[in-house]
PDB file of N, H, CA, C and O in Angstrom:
ATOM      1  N   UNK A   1      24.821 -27.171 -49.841  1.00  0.00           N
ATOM      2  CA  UNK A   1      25.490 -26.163 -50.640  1.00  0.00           C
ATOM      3  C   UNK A   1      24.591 -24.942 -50.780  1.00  0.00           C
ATOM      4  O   UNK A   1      23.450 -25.031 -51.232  1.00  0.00           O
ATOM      5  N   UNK A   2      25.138 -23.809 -50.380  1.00  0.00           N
ATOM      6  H   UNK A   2      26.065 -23.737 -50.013  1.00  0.00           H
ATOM      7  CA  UNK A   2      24.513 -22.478 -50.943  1.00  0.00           C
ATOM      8  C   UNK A   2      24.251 -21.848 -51.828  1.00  0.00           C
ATOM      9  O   UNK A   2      25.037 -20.913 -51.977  1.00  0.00           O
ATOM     10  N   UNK A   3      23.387 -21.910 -52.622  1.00  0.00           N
ATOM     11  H   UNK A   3      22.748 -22.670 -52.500  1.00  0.00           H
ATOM     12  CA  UNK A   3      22.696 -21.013 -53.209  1.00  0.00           C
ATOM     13  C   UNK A   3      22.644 -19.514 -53.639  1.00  0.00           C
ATOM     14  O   UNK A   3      22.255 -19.074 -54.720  1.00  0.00           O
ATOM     15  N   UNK A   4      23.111 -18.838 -52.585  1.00  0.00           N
ATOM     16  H   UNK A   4      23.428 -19.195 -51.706  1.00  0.00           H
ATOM     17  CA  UNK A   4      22.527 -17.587 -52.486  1.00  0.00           C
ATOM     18  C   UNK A   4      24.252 -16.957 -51.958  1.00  0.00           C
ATOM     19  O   UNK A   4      25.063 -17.664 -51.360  1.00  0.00           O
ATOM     20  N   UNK A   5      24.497 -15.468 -52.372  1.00  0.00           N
ATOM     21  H   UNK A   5      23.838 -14.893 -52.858  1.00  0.00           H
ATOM     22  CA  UNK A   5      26.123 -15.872 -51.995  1.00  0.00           C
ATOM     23  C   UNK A   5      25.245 -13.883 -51.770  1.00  0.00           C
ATOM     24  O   UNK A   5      24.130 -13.509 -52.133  1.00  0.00           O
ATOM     25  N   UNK A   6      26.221 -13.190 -51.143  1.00  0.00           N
ATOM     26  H   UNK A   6      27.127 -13.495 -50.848  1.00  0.00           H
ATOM     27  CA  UNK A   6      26.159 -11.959 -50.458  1.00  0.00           C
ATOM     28  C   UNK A   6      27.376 -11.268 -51.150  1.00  0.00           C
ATOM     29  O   UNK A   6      28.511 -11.743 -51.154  1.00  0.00           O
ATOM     30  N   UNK A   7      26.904  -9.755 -51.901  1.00  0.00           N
ATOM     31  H   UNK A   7      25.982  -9.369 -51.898  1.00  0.00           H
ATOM     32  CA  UNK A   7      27.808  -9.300 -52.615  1.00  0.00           C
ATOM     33  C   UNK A   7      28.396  -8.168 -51.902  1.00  0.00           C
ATOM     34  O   UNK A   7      27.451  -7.511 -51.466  1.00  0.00           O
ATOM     35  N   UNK A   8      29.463  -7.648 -51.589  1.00  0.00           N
ATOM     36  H   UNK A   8      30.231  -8.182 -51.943  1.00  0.00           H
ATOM     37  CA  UNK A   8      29.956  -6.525 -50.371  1.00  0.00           C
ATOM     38  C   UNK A   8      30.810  -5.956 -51.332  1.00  0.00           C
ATOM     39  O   UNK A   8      31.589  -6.701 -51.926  1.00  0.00           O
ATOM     40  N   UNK A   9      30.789  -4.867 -51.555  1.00  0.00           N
ATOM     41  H   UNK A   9      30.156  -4.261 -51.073  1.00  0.00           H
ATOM     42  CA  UNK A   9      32.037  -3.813 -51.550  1.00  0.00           C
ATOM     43  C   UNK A   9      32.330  -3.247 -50.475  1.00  0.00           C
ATOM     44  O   UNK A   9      31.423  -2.638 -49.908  1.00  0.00           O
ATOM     45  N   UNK A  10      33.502  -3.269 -49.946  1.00  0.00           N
ATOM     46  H   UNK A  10      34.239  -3.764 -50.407  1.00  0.00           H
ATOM     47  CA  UNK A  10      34.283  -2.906 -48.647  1.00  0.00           C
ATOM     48  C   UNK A  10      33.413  -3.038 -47.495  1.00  0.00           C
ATOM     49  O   UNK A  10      33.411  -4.105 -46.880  1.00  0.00           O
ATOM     50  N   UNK A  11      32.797  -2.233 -47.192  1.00  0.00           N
ATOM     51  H   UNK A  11      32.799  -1.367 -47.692  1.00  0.00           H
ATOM     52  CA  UNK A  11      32.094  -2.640 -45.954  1.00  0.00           C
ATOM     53  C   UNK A  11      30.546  -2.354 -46.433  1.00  0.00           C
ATOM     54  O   UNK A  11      29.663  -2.665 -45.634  1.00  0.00           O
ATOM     55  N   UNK A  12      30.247  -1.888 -47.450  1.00  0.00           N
ATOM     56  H   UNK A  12      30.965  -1.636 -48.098  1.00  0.00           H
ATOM     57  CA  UNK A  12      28.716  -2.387 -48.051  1.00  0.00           C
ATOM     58  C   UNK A  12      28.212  -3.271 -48.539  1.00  0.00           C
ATOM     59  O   UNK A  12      28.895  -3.638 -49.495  1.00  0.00           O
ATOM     60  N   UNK A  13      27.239  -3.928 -48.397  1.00  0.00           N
ATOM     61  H   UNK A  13      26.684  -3.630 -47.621  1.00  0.00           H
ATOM     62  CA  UNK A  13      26.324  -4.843 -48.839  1.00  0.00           C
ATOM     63  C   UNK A  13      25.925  -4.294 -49.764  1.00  0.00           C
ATOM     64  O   UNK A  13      25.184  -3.317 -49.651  1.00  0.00           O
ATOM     65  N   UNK A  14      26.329  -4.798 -50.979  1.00  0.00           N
ATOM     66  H   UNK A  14      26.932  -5.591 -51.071  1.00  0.00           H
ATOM     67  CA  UNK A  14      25.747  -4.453 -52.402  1.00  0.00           C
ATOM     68  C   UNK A  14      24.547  -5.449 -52.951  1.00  0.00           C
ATOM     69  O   UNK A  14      23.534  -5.043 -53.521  1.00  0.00           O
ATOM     70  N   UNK A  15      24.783  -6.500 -52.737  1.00  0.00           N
ATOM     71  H   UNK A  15      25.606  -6.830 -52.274  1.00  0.00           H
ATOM     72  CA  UNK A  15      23.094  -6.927 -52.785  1.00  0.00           C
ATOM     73  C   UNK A  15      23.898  -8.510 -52.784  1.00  0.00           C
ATOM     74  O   UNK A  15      25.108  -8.725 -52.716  1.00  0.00           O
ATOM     75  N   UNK A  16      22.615  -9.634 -52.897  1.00  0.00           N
ATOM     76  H   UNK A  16      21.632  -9.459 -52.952  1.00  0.00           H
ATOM     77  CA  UNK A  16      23.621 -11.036 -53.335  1.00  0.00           C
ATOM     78  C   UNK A  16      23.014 -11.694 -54.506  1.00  0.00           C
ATOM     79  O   UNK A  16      22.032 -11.222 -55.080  1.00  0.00           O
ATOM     80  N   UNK A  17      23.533 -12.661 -54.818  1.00  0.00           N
ATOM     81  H   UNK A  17      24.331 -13.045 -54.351  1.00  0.00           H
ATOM     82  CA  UNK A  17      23.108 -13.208 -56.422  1.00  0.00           C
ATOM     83  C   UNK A  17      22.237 -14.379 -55.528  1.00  0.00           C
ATOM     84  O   UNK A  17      22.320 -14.640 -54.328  1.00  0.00           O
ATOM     85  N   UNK A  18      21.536 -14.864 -56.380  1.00  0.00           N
ATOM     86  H   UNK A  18      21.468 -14.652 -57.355  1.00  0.00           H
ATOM     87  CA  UNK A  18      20.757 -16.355 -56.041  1.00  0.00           C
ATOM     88  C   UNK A  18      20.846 -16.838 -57.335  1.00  0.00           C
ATOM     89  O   UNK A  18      20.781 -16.155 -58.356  1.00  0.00           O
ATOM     90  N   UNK A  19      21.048 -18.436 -57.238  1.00  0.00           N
ATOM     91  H   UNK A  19      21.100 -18.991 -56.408  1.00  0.00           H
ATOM     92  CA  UNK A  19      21.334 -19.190 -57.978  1.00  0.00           C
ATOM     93  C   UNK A  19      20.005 -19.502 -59.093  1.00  0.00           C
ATOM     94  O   UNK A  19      18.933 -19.823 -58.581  1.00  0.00           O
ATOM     95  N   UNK A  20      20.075 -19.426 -60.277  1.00  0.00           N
ATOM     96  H   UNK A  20      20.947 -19.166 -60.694  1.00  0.00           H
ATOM     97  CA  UNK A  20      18.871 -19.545 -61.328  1.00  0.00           C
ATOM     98  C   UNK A  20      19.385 -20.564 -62.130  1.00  0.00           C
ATOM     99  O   UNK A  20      20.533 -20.995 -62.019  1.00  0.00           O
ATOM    100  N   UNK A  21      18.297 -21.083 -63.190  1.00  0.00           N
ATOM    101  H   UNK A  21      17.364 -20.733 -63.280  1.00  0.00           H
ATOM    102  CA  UNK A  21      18.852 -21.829 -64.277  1.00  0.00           C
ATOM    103  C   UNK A  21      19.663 -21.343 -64.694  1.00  0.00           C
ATOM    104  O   UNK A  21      20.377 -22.322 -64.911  1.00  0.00           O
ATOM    105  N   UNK A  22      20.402 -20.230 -65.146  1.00  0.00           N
ATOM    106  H   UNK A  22      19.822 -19.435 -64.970  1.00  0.00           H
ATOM    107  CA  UNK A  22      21.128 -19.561 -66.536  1.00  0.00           C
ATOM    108  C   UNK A  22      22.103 -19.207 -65.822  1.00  0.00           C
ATOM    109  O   UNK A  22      23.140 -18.963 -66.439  1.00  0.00           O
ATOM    110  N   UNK A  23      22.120 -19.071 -64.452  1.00  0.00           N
ATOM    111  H   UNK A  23      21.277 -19.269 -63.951  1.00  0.00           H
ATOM    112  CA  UNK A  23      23.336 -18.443 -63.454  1.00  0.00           C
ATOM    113  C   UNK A  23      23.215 -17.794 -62.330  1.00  0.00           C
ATOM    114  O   UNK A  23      22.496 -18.262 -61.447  1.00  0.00           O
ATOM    115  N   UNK A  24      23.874 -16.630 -62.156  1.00  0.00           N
ATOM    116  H   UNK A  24      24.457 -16.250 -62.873  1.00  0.00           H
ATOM    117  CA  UNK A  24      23.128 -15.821 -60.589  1.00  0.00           C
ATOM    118  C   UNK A  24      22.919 -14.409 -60.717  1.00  0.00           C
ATOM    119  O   UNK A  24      23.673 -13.471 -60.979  1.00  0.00           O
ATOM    120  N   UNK A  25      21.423 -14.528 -60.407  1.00  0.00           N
ATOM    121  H   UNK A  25      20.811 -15.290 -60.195  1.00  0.00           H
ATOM    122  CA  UNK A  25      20.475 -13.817 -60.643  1.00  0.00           C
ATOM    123  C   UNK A  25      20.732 -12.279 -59.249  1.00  0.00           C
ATOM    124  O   UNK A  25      20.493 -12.422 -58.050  1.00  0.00           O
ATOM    125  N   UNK A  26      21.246 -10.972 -59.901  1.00  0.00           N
ATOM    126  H   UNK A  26      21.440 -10.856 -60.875  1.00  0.00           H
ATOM    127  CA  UNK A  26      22.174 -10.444 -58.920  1.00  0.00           C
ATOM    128  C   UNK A  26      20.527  -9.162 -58.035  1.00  0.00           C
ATOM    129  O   UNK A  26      19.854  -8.334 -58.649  1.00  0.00           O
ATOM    130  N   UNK A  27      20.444  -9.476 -56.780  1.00  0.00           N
ATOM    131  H   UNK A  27      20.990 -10.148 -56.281  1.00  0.00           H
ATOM    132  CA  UNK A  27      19.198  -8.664 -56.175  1.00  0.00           C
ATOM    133  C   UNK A  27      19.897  -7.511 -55.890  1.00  0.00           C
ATOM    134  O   UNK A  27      21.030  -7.952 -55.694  1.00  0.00           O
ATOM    135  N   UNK A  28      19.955  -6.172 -55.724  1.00  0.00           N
ATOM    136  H   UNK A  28      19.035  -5.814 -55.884  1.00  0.00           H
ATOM    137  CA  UNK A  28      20.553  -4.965 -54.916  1.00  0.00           C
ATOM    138  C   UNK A  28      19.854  -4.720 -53.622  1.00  0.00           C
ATOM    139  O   UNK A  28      18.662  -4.681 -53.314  1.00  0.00           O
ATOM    140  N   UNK A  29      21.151  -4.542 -52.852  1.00  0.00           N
ATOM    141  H   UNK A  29      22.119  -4.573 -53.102  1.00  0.00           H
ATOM    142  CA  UNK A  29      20.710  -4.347 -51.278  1.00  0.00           C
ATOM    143  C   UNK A  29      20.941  -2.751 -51.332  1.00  0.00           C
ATOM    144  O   UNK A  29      20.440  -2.125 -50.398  1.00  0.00           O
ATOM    145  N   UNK A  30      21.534  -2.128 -52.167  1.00  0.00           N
ATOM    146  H   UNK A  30      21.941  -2.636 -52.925  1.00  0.00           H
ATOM    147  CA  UNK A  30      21.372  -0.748 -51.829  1.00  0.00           C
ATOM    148  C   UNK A  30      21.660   0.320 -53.038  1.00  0.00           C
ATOM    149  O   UNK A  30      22.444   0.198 -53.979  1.00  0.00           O
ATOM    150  N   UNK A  31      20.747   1.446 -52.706  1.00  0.00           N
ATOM    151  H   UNK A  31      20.110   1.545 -51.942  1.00  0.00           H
ATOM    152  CA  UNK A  31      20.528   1.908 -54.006  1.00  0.00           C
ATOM    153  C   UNK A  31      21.641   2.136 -54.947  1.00  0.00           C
ATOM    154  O   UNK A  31      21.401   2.041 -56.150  1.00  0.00           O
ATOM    155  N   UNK A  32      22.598   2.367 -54.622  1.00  0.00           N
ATOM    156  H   UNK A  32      22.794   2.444 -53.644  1.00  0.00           H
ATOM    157  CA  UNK A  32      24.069   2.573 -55.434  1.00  0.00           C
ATOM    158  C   UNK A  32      24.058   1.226 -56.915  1.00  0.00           C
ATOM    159  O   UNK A  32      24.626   1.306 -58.005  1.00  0.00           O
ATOM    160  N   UNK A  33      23.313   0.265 -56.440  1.00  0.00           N
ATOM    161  H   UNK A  33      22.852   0.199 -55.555  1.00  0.00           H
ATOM    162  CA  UNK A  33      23.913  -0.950 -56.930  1.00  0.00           C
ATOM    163  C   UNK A  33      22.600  -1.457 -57.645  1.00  0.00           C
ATOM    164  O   UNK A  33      22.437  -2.645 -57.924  1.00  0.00           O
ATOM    165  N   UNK A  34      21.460  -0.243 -57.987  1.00  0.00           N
ATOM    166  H   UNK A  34      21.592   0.722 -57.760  1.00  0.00           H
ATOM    167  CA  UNK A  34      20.365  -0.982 -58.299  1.00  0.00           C
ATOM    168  C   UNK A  34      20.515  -1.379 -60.219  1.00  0.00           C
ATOM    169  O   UNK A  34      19.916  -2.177 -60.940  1.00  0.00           O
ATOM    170  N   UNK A  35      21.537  -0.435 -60.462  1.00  0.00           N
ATOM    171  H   UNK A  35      22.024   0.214 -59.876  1.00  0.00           H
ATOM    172  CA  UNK A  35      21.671  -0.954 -62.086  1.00  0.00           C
ATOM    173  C   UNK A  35      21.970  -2.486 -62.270  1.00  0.00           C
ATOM    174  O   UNK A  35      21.620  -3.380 -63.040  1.00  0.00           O
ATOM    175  N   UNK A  36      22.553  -2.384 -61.495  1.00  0.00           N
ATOM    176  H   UNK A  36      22.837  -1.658 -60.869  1.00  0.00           H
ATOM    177  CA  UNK A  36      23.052  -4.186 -61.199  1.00  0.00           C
ATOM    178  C   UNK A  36      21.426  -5.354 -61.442  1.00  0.00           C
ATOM    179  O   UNK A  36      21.143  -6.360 -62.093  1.00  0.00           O
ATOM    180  N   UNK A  37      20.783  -4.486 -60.530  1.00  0.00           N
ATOM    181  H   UNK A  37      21.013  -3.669 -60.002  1.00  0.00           H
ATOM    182  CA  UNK A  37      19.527  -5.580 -60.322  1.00  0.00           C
ATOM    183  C   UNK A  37      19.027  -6.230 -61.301  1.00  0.00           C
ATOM    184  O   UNK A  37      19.262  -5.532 -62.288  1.00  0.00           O
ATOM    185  N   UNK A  38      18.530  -7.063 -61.589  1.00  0.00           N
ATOM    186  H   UNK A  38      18.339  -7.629 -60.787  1.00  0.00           H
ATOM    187  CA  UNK A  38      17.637  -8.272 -62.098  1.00  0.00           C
ATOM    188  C   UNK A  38      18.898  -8.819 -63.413  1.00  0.00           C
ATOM    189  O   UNK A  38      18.525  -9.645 -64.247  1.00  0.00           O
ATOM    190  N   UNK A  39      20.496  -8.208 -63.467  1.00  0.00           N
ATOM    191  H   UNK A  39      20.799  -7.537 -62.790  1.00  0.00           H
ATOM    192  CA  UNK A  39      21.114  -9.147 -64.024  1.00  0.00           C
ATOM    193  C   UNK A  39      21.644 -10.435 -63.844  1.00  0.00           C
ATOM    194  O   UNK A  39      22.172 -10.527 -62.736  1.00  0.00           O
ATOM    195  N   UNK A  40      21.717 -11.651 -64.628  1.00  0.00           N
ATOM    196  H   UNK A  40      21.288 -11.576 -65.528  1.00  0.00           H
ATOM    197  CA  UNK A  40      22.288 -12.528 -64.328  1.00  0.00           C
ATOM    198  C   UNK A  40      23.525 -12.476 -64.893  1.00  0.00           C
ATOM    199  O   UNK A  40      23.787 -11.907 -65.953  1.00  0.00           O
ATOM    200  N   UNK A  41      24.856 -13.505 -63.677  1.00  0.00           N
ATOM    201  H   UNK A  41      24.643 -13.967 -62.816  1.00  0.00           H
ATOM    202  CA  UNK A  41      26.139 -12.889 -63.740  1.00  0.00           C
ATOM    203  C   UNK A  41      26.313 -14.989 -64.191  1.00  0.00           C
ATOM    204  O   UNK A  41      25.477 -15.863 -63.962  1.00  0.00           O
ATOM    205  N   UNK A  42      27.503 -15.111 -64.757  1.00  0.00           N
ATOM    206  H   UNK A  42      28.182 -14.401 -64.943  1.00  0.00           H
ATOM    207  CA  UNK A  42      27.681 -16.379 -64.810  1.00  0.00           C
ATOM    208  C   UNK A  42      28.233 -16.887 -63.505  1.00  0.00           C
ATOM    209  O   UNK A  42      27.685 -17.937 -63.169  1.00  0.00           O
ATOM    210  N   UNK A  43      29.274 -16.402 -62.559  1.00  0.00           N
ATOM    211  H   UNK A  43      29.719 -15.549 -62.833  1.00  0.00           H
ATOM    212  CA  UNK A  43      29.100 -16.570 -61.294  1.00  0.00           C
ATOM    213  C   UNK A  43      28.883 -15.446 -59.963  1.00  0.00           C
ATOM    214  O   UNK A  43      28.417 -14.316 -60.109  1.00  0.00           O
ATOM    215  N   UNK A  44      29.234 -15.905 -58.941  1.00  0.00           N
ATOM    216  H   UNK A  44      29.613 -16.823 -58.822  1.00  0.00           H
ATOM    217  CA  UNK A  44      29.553 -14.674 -58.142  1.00  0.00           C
ATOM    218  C   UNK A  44      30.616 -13.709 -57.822  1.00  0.00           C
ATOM    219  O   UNK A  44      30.749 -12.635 -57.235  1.00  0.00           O
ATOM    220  N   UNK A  45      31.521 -14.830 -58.664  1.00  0.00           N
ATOM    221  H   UNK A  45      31.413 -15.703 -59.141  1.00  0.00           H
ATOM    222  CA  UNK A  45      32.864 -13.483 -59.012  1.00  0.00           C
ATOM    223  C   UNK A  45      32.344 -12.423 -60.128  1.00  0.00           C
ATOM    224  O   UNK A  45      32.732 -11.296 -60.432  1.00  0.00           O
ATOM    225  N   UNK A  46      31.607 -13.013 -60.469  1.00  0.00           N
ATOM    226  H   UNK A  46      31.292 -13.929 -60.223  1.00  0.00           H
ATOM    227  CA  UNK A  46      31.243 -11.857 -61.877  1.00  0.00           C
ATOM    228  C   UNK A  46      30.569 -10.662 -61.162  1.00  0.00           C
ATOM    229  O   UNK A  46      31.094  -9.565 -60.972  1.00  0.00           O
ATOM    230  N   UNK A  47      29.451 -11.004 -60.832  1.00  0.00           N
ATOM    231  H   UNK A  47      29.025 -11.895 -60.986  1.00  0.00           H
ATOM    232  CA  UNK A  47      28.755 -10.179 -59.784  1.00  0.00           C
ATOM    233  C   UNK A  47      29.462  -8.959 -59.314  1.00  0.00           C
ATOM    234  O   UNK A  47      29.258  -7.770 -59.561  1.00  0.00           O
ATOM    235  N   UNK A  48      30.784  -9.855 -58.205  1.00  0.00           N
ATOM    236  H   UNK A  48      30.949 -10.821 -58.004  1.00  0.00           H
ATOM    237  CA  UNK A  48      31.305  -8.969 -57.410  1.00  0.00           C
ATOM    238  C   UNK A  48      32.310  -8.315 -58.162  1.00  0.00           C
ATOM    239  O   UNK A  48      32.882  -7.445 -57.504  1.00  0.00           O
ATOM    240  N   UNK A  49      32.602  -8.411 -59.004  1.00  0.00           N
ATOM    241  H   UNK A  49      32.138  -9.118 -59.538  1.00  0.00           H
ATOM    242  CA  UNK A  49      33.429  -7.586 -60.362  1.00  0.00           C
ATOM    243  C   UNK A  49      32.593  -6.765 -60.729  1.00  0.00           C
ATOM    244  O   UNK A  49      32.900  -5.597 -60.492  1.00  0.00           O
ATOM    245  N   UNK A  50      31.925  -6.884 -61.076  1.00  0.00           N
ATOM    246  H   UNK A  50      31.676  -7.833 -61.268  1.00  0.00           H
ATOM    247  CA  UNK A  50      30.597  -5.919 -61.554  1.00  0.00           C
ATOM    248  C   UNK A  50      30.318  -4.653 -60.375  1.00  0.00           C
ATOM    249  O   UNK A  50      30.765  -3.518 -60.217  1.00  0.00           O
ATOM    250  N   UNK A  51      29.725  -5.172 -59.946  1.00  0.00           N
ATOM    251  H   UNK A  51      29.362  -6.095 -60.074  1.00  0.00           H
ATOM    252  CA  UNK A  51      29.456  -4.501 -58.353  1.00  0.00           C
ATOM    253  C   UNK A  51      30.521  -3.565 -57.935  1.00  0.00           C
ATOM    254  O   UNK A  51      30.139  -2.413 -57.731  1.00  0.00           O
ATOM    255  N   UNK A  52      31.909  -3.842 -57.747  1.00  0.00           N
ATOM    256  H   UNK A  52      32.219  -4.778 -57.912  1.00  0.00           H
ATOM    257  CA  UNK A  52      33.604  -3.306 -58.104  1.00  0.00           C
ATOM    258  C   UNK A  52      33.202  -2.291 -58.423  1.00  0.00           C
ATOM    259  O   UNK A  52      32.834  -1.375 -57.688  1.00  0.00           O
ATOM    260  N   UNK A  53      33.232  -2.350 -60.116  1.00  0.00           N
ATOM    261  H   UNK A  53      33.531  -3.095 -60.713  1.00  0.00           H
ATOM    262  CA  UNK A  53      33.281  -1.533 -61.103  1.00  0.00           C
ATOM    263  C   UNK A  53      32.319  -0.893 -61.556  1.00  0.00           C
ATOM    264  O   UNK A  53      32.424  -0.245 -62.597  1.00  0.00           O
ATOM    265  N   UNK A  54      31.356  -0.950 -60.949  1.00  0.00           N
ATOM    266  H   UNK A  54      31.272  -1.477 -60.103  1.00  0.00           H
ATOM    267  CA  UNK A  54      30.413   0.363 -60.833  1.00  0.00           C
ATOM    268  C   UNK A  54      30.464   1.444 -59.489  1.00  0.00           C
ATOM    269  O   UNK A  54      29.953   2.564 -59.447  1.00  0.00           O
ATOM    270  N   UNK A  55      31.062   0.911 -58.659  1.00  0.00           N
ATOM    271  H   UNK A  55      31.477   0.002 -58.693  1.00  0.00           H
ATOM    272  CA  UNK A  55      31.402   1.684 -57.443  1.00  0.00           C
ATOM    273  C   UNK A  55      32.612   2.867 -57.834  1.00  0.00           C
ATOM    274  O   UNK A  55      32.738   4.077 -57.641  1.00  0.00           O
ATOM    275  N   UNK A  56      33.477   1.698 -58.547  1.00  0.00           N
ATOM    276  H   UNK A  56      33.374   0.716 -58.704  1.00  0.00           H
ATOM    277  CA  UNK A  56      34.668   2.545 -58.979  1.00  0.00           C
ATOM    278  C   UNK A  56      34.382   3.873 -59.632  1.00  0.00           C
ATOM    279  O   UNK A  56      34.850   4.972 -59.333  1.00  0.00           O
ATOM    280  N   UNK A  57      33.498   3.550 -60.611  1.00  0.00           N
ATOM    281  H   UNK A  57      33.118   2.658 -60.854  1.00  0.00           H
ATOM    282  CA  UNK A  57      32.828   4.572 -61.601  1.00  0.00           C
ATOM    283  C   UNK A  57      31.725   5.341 -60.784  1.00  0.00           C
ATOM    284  O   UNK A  57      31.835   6.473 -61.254  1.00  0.00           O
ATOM    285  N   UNK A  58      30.921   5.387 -60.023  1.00  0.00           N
ATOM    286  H   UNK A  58      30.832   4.467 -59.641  1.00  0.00           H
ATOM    287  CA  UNK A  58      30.057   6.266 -59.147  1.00  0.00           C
ATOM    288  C   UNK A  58      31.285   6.609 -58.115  1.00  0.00           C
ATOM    289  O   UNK A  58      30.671   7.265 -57.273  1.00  0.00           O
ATOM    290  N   UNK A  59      32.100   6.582 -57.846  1.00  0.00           N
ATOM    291  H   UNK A  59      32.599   6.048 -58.530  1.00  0.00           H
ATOM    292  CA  UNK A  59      33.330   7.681 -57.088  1.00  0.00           C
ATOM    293  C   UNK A  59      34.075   8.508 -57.632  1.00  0.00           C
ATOM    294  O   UNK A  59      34.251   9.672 -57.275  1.00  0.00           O
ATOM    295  N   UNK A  60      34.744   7.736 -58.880  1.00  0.00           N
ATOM    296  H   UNK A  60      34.601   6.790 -59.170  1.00  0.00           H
ATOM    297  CA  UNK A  60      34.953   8.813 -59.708  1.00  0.00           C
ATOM    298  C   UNK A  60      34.012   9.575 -60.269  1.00  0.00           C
ATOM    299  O   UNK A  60      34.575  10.600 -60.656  1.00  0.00           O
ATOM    300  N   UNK A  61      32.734   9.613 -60.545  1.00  0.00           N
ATOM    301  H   UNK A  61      32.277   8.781 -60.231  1.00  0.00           H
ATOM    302  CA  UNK A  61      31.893  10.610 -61.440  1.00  0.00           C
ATOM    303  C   UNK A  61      31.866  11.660 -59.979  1.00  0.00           C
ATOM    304  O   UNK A  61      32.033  12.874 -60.095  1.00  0.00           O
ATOM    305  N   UNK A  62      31.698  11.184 -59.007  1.00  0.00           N
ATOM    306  H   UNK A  62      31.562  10.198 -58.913  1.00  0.00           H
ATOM    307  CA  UNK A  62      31.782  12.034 -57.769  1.00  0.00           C
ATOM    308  C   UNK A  62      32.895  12.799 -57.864  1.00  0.00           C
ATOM    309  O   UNK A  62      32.783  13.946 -58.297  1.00  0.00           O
ATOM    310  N   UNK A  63      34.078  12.318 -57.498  1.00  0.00           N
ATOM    311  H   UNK A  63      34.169  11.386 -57.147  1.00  0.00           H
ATOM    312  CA  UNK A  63      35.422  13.021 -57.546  1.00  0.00           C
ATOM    313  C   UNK A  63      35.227  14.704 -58.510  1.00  0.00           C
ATOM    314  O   UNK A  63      35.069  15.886 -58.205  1.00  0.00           O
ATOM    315  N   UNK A  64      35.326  14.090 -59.468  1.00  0.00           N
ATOM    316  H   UNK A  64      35.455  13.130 -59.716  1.00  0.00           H
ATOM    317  CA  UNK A  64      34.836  15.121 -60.643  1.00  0.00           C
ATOM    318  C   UNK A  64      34.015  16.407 -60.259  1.00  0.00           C
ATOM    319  O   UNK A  64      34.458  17.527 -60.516  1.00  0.00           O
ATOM    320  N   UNK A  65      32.982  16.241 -59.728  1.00  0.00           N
ATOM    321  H   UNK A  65      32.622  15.331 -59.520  1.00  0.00           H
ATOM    322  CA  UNK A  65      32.091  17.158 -59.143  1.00  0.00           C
ATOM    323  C   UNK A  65      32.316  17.774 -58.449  1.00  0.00           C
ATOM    324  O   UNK A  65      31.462  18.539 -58.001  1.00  0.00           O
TER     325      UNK A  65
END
């Protein structure tokens, strides 16, 4: 069983969680997604919800501009 799960928004690699005592511990693969880093998510849907919805919100703050 895996451990370690790979977080993607659309065709980016947003970073992946690894499995910890408390849950999954989320690494960023790219700078967009570094607020994310060193949180733990209760799973990897959380993660990738997370991950989502900060993308969502760094396009729109773009849009705007």
């Amino acid at each position: 069983m895996s451990h370690a799960y790979v977080i993607e928004c659309g065709e980016l690699a947003a970073g992946i969680v690894t499995r910890e005592e408390r849950g999954f511990l989320f690494h960023a693969a790219a700078d967009a997604f570094r607020l994310l880093n060193g949180q733990t998510f209760r799973t990897p849907q959380e993660a990738q919800r997370a991950a989502e919805k900060l993308r969502r919100k760094k396009r729109s703050a773009q849009d705007r501009h």
